[in-house]
N, CA, C and O atoms as CSV, one atom per row, in Angstrom:
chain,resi,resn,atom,element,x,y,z
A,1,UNK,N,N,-42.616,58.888,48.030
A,1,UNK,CA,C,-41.537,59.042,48.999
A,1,UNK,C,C,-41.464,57.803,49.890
A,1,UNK,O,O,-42.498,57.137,49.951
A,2,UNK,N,N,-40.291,57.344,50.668
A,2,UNK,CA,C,-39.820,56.564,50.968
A,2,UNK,C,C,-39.294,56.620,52.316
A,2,UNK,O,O,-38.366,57.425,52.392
A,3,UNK,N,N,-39.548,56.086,53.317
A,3,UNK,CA,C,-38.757,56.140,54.614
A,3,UNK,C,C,-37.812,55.558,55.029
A,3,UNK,O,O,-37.710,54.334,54.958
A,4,UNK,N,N,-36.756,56.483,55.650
A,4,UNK,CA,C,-35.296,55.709,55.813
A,4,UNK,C,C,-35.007,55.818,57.394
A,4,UNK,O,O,-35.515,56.876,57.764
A,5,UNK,N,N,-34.597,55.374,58.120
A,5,UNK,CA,C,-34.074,55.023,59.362
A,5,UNK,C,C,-32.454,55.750,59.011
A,5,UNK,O,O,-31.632,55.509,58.126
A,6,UNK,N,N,-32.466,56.762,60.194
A,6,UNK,CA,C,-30.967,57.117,59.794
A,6,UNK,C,C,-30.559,56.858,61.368
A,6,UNK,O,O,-30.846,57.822,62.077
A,7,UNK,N,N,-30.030,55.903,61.965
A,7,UNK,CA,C,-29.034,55.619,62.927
A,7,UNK,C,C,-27.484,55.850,63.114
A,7,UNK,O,O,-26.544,55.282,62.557
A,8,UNK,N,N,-27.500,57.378,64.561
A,8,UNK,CA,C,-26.461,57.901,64.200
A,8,UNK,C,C,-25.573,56.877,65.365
A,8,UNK,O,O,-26.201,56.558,66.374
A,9,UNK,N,N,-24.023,56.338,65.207
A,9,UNK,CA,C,-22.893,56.147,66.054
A,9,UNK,C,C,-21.490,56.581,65.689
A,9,UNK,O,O,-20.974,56.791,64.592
A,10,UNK,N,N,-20.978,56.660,67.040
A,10,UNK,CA,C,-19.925,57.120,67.727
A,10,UNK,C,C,-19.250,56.391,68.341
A,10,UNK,O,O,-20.029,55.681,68.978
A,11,UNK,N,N,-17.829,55.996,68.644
A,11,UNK,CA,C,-17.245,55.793,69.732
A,11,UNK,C,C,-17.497,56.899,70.855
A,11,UNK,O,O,-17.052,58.047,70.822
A,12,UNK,N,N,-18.286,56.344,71.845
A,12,UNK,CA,C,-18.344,57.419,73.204
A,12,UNK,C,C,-17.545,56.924,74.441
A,12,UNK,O,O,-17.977,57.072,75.584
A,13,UNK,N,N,-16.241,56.271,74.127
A,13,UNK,CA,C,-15.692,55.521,75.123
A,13,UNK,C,C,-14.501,56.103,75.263
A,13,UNK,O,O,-13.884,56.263,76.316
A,14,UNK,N,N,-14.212,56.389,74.280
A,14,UNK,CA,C,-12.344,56.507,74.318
A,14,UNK,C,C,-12.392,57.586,74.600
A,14,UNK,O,O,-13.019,58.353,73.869
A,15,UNK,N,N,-11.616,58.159,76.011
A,15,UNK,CA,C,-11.533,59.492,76.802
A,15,UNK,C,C,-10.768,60.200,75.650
A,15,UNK,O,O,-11.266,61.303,75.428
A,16,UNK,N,N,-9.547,59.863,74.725
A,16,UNK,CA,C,-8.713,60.880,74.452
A,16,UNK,C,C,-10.116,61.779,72.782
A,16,UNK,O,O,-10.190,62.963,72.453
A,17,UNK,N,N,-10.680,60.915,72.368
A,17,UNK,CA,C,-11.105,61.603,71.624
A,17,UNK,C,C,-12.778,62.092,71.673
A,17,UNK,O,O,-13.435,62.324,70.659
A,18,UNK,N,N,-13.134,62.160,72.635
A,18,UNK,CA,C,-14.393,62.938,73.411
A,18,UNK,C,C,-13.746,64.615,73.072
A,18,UNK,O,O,-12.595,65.015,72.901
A,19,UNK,N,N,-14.783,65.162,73.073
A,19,UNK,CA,C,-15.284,67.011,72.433
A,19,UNK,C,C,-15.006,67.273,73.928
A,19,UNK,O,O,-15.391,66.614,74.894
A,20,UNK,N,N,-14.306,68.301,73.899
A,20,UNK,CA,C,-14.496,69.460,75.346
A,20,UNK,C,C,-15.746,69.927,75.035
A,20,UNK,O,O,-16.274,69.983,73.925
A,21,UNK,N,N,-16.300,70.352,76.403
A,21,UNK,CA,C,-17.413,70.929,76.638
A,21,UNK,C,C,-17.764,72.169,75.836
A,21,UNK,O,O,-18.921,72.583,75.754
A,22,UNK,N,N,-16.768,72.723,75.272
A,22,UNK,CA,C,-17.258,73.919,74.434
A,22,UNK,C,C,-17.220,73.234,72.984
A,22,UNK,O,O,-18.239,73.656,72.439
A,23,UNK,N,N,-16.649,72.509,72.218
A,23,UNK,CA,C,-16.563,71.930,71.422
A,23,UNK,C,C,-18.124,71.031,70.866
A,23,UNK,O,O,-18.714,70.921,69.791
A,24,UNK,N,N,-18.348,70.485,72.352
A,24,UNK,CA,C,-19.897,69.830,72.748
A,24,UNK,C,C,-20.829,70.554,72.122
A,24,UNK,O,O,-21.551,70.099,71.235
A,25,UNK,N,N,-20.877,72.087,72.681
A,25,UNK,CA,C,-21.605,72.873,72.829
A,25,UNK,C,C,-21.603,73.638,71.140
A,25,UNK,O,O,-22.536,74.391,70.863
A,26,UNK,N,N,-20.654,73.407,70.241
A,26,UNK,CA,C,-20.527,73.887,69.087
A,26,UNK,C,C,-21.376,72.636,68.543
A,26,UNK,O,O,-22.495,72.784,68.052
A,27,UNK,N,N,-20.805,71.512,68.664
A,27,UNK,CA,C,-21.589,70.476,68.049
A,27,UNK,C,C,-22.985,70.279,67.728
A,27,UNK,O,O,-23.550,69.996,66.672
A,28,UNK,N,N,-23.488,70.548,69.149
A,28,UNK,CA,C,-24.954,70.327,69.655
A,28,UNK,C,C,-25.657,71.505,68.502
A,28,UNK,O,O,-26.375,71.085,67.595
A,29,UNK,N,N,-25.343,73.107,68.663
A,29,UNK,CA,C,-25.558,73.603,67.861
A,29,UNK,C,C,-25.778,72.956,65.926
A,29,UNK,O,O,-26.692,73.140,65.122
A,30,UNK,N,N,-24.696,72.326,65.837
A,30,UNK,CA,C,-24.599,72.028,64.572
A,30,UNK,C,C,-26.162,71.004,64.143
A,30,UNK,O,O,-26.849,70.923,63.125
A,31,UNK,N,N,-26.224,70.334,65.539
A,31,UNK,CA,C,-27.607,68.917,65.047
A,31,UNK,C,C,-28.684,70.259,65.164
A,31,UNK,O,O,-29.404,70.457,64.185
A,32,UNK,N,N,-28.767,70.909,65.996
A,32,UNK,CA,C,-30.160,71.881,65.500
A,32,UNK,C,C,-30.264,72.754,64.448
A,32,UNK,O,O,-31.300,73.402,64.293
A,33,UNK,N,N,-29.301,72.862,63.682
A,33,UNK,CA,C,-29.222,73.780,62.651
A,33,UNK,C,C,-29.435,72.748,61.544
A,33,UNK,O,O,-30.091,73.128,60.574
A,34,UNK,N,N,-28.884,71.259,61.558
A,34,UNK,CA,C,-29.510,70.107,60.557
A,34,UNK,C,C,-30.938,69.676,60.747
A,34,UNK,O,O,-31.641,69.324,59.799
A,35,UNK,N,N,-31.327,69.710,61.928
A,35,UNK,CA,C,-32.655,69.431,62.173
A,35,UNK,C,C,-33.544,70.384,61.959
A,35,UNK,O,O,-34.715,70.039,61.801
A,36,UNK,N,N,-33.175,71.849,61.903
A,36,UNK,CA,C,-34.151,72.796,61.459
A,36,UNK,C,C,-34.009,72.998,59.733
A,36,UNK,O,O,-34.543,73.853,59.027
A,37,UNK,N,N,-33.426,72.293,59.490
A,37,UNK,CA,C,-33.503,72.369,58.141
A,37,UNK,C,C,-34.069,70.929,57.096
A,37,UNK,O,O,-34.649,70.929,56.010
A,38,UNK,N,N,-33.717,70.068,57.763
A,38,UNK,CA,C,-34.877,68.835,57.229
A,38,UNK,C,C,-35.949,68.921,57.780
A,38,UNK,O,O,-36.816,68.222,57.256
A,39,UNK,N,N,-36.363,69.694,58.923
A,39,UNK,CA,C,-37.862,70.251,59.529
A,39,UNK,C,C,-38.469,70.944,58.180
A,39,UNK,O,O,-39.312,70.465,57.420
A,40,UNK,N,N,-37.857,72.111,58.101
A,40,UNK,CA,C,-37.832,73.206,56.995
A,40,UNK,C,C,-38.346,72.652,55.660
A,40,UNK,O,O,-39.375,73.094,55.149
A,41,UNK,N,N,-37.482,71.503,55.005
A,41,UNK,CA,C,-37.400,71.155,54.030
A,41,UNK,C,C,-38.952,69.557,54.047
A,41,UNK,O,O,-39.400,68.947,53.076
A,42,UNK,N,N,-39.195,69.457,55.042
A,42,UNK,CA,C,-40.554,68.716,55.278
A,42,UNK,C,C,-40.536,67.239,55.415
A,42,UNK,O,O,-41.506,66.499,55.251
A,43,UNK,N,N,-39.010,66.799,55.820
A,43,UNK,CA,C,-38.282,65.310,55.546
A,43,UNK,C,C,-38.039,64.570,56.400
A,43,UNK,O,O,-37.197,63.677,56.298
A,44,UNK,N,N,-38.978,64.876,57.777
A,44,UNK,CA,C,-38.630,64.348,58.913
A,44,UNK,C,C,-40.481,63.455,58.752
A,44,UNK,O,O,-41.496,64.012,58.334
A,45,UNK,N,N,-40.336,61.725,59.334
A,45,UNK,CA,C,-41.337,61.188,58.974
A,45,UNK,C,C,-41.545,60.556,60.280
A,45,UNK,O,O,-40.519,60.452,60.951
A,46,UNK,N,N,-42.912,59.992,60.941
A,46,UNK,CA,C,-43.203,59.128,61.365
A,46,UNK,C,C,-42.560,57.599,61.324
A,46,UNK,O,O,-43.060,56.911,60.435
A,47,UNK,N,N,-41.639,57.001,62.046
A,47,UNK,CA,C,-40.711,56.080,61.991
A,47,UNK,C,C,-42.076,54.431,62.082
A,47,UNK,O,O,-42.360,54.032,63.211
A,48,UNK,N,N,-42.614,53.834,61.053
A,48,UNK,CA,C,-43.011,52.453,60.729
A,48,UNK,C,C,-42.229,51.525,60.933
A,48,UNK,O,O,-41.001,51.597,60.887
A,49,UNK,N,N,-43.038,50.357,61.232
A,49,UNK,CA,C,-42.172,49.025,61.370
A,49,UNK,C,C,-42.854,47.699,60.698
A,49,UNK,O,O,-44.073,47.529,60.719
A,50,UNK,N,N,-41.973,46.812,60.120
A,50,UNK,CA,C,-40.773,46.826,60.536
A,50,UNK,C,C,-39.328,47.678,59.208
A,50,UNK,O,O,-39.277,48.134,58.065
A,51,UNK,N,N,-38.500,47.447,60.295
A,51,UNK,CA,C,-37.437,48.322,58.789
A,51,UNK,C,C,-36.520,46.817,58.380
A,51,UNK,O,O,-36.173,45.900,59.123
A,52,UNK,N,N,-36.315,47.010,56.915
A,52,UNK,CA,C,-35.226,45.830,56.701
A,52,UNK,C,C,-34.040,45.804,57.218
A,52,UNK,O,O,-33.836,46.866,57.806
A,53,UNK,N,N,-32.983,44.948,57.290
A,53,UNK,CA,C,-32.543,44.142,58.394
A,53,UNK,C,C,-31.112,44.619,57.537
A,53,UNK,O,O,-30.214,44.962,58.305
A,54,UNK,N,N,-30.780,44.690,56.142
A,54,UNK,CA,C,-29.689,45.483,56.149
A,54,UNK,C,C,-29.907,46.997,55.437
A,54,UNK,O,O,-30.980,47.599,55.394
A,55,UNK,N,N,-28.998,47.325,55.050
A,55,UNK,CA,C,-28.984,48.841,54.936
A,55,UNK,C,C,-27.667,49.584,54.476
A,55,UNK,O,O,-26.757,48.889,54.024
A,56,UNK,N,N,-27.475,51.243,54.580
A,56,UNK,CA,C,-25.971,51.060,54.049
A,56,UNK,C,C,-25.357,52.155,55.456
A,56,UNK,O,O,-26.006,52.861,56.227
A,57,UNK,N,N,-24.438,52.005,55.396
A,57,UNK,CA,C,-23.217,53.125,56.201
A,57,UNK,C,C,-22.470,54.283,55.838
A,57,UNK,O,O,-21.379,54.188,55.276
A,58,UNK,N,N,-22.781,54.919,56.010
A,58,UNK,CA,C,-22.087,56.399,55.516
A,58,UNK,C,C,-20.904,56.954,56.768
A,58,UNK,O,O,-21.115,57.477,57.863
A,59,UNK,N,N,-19.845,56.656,56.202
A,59,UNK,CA,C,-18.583,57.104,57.466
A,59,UNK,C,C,-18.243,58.291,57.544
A,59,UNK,O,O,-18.870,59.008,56.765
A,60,UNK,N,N,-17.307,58.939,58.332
A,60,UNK,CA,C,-16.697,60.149,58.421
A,60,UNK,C,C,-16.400,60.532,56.797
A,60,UNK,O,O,-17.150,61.292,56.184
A,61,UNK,N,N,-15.232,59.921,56.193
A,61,UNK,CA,C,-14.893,60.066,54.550
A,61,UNK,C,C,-15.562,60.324,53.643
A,61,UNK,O,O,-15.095,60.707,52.570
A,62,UNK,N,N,-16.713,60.181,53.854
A,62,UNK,CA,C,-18.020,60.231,52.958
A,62,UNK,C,C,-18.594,58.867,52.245
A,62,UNK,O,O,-19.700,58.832,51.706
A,63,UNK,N,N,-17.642,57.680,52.318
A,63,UNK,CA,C,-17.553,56.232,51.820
A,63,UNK,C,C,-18.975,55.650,52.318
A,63,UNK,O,O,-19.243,55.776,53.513
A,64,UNK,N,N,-19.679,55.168,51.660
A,64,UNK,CA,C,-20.721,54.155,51.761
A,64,UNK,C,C,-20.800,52.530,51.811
A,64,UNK,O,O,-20.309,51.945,50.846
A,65,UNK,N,N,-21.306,51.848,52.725
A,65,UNK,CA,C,-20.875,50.771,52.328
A,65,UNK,C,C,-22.108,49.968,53.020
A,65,UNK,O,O,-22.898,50.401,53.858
A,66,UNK,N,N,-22.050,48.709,52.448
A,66,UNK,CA,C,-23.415,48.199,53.075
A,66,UNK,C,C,-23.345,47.798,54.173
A,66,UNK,O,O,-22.223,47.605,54.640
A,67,UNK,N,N,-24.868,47.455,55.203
A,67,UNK,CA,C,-24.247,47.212,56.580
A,67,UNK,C,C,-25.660,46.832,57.408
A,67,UNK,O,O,-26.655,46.339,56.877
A,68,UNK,N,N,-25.582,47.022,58.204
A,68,UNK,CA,C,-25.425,47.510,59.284
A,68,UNK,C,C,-24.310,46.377,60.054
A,68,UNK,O,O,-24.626,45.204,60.253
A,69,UNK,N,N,-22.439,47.188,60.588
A,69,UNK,CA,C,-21.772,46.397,61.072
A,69,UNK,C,C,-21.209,47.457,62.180
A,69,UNK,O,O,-20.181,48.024,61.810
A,70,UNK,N,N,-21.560,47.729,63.123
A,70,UNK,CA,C,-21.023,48.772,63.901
A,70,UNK,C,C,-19.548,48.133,64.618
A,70,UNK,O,O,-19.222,46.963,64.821
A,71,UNK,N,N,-19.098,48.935,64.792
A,71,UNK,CA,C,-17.780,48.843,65.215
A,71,UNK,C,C,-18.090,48.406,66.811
A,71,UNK,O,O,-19.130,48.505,67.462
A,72,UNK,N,N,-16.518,47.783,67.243
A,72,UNK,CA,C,-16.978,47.665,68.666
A,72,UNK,C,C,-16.943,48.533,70.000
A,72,UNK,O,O,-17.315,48.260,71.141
A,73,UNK,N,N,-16.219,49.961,69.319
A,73,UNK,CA,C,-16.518,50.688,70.463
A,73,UNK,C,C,-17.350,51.726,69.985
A,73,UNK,O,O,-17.356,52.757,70.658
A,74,UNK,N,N,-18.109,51.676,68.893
A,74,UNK,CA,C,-19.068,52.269,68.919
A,74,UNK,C,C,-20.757,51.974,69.187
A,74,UNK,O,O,-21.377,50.911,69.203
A,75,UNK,N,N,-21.143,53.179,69.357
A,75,UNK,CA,C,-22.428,52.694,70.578
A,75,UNK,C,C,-23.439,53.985,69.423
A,75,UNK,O,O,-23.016,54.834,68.639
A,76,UNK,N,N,-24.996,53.558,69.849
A,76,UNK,CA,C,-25.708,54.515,69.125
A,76,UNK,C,C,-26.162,55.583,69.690
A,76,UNK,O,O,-26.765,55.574,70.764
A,77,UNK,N,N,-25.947,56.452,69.112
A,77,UNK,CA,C,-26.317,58.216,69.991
A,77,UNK,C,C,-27.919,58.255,69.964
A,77,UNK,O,O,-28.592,58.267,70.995
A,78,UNK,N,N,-28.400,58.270,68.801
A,78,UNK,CA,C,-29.698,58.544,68.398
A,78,UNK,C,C,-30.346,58.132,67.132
A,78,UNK,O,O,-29.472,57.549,66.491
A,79,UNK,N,N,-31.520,58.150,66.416
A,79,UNK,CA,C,-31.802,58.261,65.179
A,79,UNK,C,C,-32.725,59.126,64.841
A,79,UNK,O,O,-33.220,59.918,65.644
A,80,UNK,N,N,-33.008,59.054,63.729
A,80,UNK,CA,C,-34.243,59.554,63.036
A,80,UNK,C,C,-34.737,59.125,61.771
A,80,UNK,O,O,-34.128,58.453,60.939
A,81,UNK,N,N,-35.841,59.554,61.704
A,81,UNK,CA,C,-36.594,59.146,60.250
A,81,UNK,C,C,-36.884,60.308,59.527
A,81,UNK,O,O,-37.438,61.356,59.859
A,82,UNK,N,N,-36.286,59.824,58.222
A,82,UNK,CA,C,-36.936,61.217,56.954
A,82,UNK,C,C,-37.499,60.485,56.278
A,82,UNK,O,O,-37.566,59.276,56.496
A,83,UNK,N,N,-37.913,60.956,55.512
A,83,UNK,CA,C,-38.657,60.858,53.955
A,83,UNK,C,C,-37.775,61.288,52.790
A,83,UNK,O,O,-37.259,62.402,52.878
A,84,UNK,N,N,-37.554,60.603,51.793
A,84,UNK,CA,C,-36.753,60.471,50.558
A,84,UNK,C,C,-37.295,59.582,49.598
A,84,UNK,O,O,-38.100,58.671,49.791
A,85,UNK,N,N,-36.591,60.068,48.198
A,85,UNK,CA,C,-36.899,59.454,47.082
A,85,UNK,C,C,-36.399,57.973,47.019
A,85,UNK,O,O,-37.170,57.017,46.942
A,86,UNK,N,N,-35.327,57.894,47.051
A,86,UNK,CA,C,-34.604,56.377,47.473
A,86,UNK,C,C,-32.896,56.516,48.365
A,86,UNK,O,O,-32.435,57.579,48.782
A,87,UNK,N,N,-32.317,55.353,48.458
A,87,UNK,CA,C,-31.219,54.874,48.931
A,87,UNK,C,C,-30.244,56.175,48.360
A,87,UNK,O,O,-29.477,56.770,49.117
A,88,UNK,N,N,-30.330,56.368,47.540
A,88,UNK,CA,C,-29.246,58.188,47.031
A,88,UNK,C,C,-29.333,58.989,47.587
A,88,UNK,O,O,-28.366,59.530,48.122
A,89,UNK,N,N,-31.003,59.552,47.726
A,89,UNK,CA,C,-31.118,60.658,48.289
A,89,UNK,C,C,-31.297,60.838,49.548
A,89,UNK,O,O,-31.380,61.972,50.022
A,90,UNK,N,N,-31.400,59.517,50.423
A,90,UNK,CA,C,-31.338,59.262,51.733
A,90,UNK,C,C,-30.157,59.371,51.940
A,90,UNK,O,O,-29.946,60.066,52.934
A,91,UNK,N,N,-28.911,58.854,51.263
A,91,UNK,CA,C,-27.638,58.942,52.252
A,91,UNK,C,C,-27.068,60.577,51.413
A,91,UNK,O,O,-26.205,61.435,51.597
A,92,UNK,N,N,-27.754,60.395,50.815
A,92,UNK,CA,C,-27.059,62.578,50.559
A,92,UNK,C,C,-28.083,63.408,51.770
A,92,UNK,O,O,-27.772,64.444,52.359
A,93,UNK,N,N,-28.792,62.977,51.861
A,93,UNK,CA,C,-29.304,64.018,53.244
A,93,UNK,C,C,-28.438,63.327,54.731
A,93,UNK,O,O,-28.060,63.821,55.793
A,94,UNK,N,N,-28.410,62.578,54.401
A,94,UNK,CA,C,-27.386,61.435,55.801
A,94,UNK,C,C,-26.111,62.418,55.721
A,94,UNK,O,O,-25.642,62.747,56.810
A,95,UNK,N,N,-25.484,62.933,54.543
A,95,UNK,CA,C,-23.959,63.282,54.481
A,95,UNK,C,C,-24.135,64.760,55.443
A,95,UNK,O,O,-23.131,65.269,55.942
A,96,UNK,N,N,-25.260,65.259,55.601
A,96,UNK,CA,C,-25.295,66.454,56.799
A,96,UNK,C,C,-25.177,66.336,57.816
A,96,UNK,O,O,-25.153,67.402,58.431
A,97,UNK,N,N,-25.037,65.107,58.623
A,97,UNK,CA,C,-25.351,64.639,59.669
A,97,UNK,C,C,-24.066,65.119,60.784
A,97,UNK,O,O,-22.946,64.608,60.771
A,98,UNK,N,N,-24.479,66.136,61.667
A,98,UNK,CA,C,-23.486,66.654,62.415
A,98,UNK,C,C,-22.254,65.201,62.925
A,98,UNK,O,O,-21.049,65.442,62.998
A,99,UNK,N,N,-22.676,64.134,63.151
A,99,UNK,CA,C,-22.144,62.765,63.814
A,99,UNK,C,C,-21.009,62.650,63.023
A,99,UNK,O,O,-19.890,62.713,63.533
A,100,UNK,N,N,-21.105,62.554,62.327
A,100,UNK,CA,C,-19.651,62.139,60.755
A,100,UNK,C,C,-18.476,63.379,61.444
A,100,UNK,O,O,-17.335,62.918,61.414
A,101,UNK,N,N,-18.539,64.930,62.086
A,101,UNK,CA,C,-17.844,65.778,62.482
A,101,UNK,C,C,-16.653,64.991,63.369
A,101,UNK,O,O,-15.430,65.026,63.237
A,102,UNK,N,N,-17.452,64.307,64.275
A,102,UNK,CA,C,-16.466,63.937,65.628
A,102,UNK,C,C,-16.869,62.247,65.175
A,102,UNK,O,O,-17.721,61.645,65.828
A,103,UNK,N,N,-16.183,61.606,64.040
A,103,UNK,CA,C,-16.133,60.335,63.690
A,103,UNK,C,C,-17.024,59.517,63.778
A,103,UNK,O,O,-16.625,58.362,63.922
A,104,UNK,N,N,-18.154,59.670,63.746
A,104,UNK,CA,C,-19.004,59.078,63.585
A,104,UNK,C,C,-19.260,58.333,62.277
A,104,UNK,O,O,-18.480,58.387,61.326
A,105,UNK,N,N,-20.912,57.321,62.288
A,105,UNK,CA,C,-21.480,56.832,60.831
A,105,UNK,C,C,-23.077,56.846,61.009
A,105,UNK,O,O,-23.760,56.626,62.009
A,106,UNK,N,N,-23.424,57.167,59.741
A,106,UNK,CA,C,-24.752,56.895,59.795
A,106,UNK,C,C,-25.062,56.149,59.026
A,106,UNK,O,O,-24.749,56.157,57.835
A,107,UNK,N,N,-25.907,55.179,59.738
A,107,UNK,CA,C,-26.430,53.860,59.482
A,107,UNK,C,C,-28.060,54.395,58.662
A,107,UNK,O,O,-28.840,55.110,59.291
A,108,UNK,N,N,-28.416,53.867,57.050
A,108,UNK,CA,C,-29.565,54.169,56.272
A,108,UNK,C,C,-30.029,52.878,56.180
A,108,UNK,O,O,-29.469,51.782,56.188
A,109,UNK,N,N,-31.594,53.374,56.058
A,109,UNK,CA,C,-32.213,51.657,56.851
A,109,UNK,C,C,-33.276,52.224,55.519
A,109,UNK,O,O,-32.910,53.347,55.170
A,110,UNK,N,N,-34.126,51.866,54.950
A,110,UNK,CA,C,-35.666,51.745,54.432
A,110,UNK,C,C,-36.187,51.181,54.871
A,110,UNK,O,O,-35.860,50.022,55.125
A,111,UNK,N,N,-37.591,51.864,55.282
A,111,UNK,CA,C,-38.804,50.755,55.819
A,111,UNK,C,C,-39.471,49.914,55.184
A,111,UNK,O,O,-39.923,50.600,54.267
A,112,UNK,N,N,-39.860,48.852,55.035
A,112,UNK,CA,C,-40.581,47.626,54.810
A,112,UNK,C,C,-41.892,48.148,54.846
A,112,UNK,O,O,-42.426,48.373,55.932
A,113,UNK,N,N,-42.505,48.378,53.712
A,113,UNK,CA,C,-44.251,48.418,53.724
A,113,UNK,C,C,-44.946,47.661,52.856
A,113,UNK,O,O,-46.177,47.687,52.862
């Protein structure tokens, strides 16, 4: 198994397309119900360094593309580290990622060992 850096972003700037607070509150739900399930499934890893320097992008659409090129009004919410077989099965566990809901991307990194 293999460790991937999953770096989630968002535009968190632009007032018109920010979540109402109940919307928030559906969301938030959604990352603990993904996180109790790559808990579950045993895929959450100790994050090593260093990680390589590119990586790929997984957008709202489901489109992949290589990267790391963040947009300019997007900013990073959070990340995490799983454990996976390779670059496939890292961005198919990436495609759960509550962030992609309200336009987001997640950024897949592998660590360097």
């Amino acid at each position: 198994m293999n460790e991937f850096l999953l770096v989630f972003r968002r535009d968190y700037k632009t007032k018109e397309i920010q979540p109402s607070p109940e919307q928030l509150q559906a969301h938030l739900s959604r990352w603990r119900e993904w996180f109790d399930d790559l808990r579950a499934r045993d895929l959450f890893a100790r994050p090593p360094q260093p990680w390589e320097s590119v990586g790929k992008v997984l957008k709202q659409d489901k489109s992949v593309t290589d990267g790391p090129y963040a947009e300019i009004k997007e900013s990073i919410g959070g990340f995490i580290v799983i454990k996976a077989g390779s670059y496939d099965e890292a961005v198919e566990i990436a495609k759960g990622a509550p962030i992609l809901e309200l336009g987001g991307t997640v950024e897949v990194r592998m660590a360097v060992v």
